[in-house]
N, C-alpha and C positions, 0 to 999 in steps of 0.2 A: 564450344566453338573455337577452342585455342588452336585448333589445325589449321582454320578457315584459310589464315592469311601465310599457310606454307606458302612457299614458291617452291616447286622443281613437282618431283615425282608424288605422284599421291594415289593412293587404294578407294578412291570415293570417288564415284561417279557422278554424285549428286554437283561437287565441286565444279568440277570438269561441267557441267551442262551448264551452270548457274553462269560461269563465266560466255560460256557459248551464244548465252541468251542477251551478256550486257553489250559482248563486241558491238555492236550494229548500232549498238545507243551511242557505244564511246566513239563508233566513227563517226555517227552523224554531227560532236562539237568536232571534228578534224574536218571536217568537209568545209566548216567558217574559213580556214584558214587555205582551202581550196580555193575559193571563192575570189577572194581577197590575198592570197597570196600569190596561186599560180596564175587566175587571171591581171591580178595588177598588176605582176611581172612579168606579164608579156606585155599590158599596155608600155610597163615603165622601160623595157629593153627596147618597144619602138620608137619611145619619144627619144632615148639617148641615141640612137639610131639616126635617127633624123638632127642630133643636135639641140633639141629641145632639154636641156638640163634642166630648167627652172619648173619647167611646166611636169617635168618626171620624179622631182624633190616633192611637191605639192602630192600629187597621184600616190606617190609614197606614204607618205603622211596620212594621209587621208583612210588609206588600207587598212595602217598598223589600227587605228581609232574605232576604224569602222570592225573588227575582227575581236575588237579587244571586245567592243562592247556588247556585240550577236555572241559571241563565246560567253561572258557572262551568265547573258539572260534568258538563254538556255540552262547555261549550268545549273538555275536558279528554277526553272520551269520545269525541270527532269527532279529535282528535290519535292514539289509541291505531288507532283502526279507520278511517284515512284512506284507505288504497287497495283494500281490499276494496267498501268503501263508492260509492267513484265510481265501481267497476268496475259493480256494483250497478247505479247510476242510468245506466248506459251509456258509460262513457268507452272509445274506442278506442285502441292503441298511439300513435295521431296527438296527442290529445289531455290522456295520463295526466299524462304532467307537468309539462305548464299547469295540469291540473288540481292537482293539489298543491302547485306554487306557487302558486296564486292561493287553494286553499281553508285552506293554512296562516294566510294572514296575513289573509283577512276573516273567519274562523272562530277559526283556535285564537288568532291574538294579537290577534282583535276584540274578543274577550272580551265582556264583558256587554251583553247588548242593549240599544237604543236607542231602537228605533222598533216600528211596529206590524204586525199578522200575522196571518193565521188558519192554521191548519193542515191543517186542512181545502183549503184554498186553497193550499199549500202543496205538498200530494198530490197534489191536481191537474198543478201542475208538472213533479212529477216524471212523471206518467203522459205528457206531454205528451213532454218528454227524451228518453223512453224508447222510445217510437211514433216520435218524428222520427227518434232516433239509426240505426232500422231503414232508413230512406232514403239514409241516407250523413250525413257532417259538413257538409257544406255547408248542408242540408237543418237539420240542428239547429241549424249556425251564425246560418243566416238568421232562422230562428224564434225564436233566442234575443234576438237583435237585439229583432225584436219585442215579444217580452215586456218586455222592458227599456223600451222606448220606450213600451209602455205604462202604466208605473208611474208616470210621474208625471201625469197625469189621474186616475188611481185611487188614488195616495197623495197631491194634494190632498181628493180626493175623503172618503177618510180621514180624515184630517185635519179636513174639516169634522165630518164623522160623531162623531169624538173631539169635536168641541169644542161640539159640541151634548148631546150625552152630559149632564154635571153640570147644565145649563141643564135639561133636560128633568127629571132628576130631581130635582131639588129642588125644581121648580115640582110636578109630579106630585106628592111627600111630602107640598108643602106645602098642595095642593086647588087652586092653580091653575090647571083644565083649558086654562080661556083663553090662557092664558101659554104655557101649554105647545103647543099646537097654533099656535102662530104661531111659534114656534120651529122646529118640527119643518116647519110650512110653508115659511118662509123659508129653511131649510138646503135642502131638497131641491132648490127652484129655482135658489139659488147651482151646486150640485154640480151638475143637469142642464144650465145653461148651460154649464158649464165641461166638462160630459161631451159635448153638442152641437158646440161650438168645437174641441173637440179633433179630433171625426171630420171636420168639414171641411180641417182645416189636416194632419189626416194623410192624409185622401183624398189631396190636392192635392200636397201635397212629399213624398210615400213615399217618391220615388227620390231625394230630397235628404236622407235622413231616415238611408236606408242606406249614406247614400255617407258620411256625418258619420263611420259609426263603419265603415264596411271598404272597400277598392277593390277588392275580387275582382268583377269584375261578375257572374258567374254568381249569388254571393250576395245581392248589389243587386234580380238581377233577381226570386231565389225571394221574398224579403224584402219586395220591392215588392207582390208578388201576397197575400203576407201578410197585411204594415200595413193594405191597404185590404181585405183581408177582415175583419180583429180588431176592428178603430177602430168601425166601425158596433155593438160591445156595450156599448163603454165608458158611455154611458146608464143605458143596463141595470144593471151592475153597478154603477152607483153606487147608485141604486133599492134592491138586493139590500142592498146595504152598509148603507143609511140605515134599513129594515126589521130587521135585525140588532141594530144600535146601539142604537134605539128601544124593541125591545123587553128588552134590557138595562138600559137605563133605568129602565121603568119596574117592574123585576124580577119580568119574565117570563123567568125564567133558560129554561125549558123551553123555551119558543118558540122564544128565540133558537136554542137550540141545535140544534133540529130544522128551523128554516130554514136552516141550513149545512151539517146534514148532506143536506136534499133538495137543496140546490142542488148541492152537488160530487159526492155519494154517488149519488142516488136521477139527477139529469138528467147534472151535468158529465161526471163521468166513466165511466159508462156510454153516454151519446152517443159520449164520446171512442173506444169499441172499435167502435162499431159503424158511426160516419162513416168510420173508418181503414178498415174492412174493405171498405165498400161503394165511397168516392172518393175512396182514398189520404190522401196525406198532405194537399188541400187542404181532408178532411173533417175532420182535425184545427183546421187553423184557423178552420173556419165551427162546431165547434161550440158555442164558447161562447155566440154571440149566440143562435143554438134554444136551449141548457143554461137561459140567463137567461129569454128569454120565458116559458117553461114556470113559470122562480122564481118572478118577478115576478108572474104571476097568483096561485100558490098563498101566497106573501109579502102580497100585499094579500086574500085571501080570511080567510089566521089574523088578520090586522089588523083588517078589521072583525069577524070574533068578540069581539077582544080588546075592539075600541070597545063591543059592542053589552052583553058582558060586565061593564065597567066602566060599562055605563049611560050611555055618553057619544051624542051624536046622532052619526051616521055622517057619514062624510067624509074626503076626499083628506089 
């Protein structure tokens, strides 16, 4: 097992799957820090918004505590029931104990989360695991690749989402519509440039994309067919992201919450059964760009209610 813990490129597809199979576990401790990070900071950017500092130091505090402690006891929960668990998300005798060693150490000794999640999105993952795992490991190997390679367009994408988040609410608290729609304008075009760029340059180098992280060509090749099926959503889902956050912001907890569930629940993953049944496994990979177009109209439909609701003149 001394190769186990390479990083970079590797000939073992079993690797590649094992790690495919932990992603979904290691986002679900990142999702605590969703919870408790992106929504407390939107409560905390509208109390400072409104002037309320004492009452937004407390709500602070209260996050770090509460996040510290759900990250924990998870982390601790996912050690106890570690191989039932991947067996669960599909690991095969190939795979079991890559999978264990890799979900030991970004899981139970990751310990508290760091970064950002939805769970929702999360579930998805694993429906996805679990439909490839049915085609063989190479097949989940490949896709996992994928997914991976698509995180980072989607977690700047994030990232911007988060950082327009307090901007938006505070200006929102504090009557700024103005302020606040140019904000919310200028993130979107950042994130869609950066979601555009991304599908070009994953079009283009797919097959250098999978050669970075495996040399089994078989995997290269499912992988490639992949990349440049997935890459054409990432748009999309940034759109879905920035609709999410937005309405977080401006504490439409409700909305938010029912645009994530229509998107994974109501389109994502329900396509996922039914592209799989009707054109295999490359229905899995086309459905998210359908799952998102579907969001995105109903995502900007609750949007202008939302505008038309707060009396604001309509607009992108």
């Amino acid at each position: 097992m001394a190769d186990t813990w390479f990083v970079g490129r590797t000939n073992n597809p079993y690797m590649v799957a094992s790690c495919s199979l932990v992603l979904p576990v290691y986002m679900l401790t990142i999702v605590i820090s969703n919870i408790f990070g992106a929504g407390g900071g939107t409560l905390i950017a509208r109390l400072i918004g409104k002037g309320e500092d004492d009452e937004a130091s407390r709500v602070s505090a209260a996050c770090i505590w509460m996040a510290l402690g759900l990250g924990l006891a998870f982390s601790l929960m996912c050690f106890f029931v570690m191989t039932p668990l991947l067996i669960f998300l599909g690991a095969s005798d190939n795979v079991l104990e890559y999978s264990r060693q890799y979900m030991f150490f970004v899981v139970v000794l990751g310990g508290i989360p760091a970064a950002v999640g939805v769970i929702l999105f999360d579930l998805c993952n694993i429906v996805i695991n679990r439909l490839s795992a049915s085609y063989g490991d190479i097949e989940l190997a490949a896709i996992g690749i994928v997914l991976k390679a698509e995180r980072l367009p989607l977690n700047i994408g994030i990232g911007i989402c988060l950082g327009m988040i307090p901007l938006l609410a505070y200006n929102y608290s504090s009557g700024n519509r103005k302020r606040m729609d140019e904000f919310f304008r200028f993130g979107r075009a950042v994130g869609l440039g950066i979601g555009i760029t991304c599908v070009i340059l994953y079009y283009v180098f797919a097959p250098v994309i999978m050669q970075a992280f495996i040399g089994d060509a078989e995997t290269v090749r499912y992988g490639t067919m992949f990349l440049r099926a997935r890459c054409f959503a990432t748009p999309l889902m940034f759109l879905c992201f920035s609709m999410v956050h937005f309405t977080q912001a401006i504490g439409r907890g409700n909305a938010s919450f029912w645009m994530a569930v229509i998107r994974q629940i109501v389109f994502n993953i329900q396509i996922l059964f039914l592209f799989n049944r009707l054109f295999g496994v490359m229905g899995i990979v086309w459905t998210q760009i359908v799952a998102d177009i579907f969001t995105v109209i109903v995502s900007y439909i609750i949007y202008a209610g939302i505008r038309k609701s707060e009396g604001w003149p309509a607009g992108l």
